[in-house]
Residue, then its C-alpha position, 0 to 999 in steps of 0.5 A: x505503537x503504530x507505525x506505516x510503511x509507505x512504499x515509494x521505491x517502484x519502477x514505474x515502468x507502466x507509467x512511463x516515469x515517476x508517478x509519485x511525482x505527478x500532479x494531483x490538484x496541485x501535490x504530488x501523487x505521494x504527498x497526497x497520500x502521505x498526508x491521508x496518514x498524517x490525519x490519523x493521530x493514532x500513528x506514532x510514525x511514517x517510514x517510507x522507502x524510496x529510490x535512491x536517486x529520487x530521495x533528496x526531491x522527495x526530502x524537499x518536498x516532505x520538509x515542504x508540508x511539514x510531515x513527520x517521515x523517515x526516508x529510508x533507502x527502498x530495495x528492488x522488490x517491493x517486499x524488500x523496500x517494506x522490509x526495510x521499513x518495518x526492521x528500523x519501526x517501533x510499532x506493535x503493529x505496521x501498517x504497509x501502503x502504497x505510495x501510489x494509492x493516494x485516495x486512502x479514506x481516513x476512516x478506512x485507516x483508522x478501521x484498519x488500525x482497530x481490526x489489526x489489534x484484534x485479528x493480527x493480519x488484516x487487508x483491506x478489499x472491495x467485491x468485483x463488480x464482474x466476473x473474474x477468470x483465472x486464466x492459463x495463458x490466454x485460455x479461461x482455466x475456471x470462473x471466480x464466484x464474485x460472492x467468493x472473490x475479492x480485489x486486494x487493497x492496501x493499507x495491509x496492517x499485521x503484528x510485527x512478528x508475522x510480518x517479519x516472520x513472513x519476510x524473512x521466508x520470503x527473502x530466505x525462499x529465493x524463488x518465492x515471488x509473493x505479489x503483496x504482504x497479504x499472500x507472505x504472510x498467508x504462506x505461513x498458515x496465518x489467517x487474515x481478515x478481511x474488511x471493505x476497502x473503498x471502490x475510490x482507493x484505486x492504484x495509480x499504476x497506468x496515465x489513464x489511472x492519474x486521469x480517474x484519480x483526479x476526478x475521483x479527487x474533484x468530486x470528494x473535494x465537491x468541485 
């Protein structure tokens, strides 16, 4: 069984009110993205965690398209809201996704699907096409191979016992701040494969990524 925790619970403090709300060719943002994974019918069920304030408009406009999710109350870290996602699933394997990256390819979902049923921990990422720093402060401490280095993406996909391995450590080290499920889980020694995400899979996170997002959504619609 396959199950896809969709995270709709951020602040969104960058984008200056709720991007998941915002238009994108006449839907909003999550909607979009909610109806990428509705097309995979290898996912038995799509669990997305939200704000409680935000979950009678999301309801509404879910029931509106007519997609199977469950509305689960979100948490104040993105790992918790996940968190509480995969404790009520039933998957064998969880997919975790960003409410906000709304371009997902099917075909990049349904390769996910495969590759976690062999390697267990797998994310999805795409090469820089430059040169990244690791910096201390606003100092370059070194330079990153780009043959070495690689731009997280989600969907992420694991087996349940390491995902719930990984956020029961989290939770449990409180000063541990993970930026996503990929590096929890690689603090417990598990390695995790990585395929080619897709350059057009972008986050949504600043106004001027909706600006990008929607010409990206144009030119795959072929307007």
């Amino acid at each position: 069984m396959i199950s896809v925790i969709i995270t709709c619970a951020g602040n969104h403090s960058r984008f200056g009110k709720n991007k998941l709300l915002a238009d994108l060719d006449g839907k909003p943002i999550f909607i979009r993205t909610l109806l990428q994974f509705s097309k995979v019918k290898k996912i038995d069920e799509i669990i997305v965690p939200v704000r409680e304030e935000y979950k009678n408009k999301f309801k509404k406009l879910i029931e509106a398209e007519k997609i199977k999710v469950k509305l689960i109350k979100g948490g104040e870290e993105r790992y918790i809201s996940a968190y509480n996602g995969v404790r009520i699933s039933k998957g064998k394997y969880i997919l975790i996704h960003d409410g906000a990256r709304p371009l997902v390819p099917v075909k990049l979902i349904k390769k996910i699907i495969k590759e976690v049923k062999q390697h267990q921990a797998v994310i999805s990422a795409v090469r820089p096409s430059t040169c990244v720093k690791k910096g201390n402060g606003f100092y370059v401490e070194n330079c990153l191979a780009r043959s070495e280095s690689w731009l997280g993406q989600t969907p992420q996909a694991f087996s349940r016992e390491i995902i719930l391995k990984a956020y029961k450590k989290a939770i449990q080290d409180k000063n541990f701040n993970g930026l996503d499920d990929c590096e929890l889980v690689s603090s417990l020694g598990v390695k995790v494969k990585i395929i080619n995400g897709d350059k057009a899979n972008i986050k949504i996170t600043f106004p001027e990524d909706l600006i990008i997002a929607r010409s990206l959504f144009k030119m795959r619609k072929g307007v």
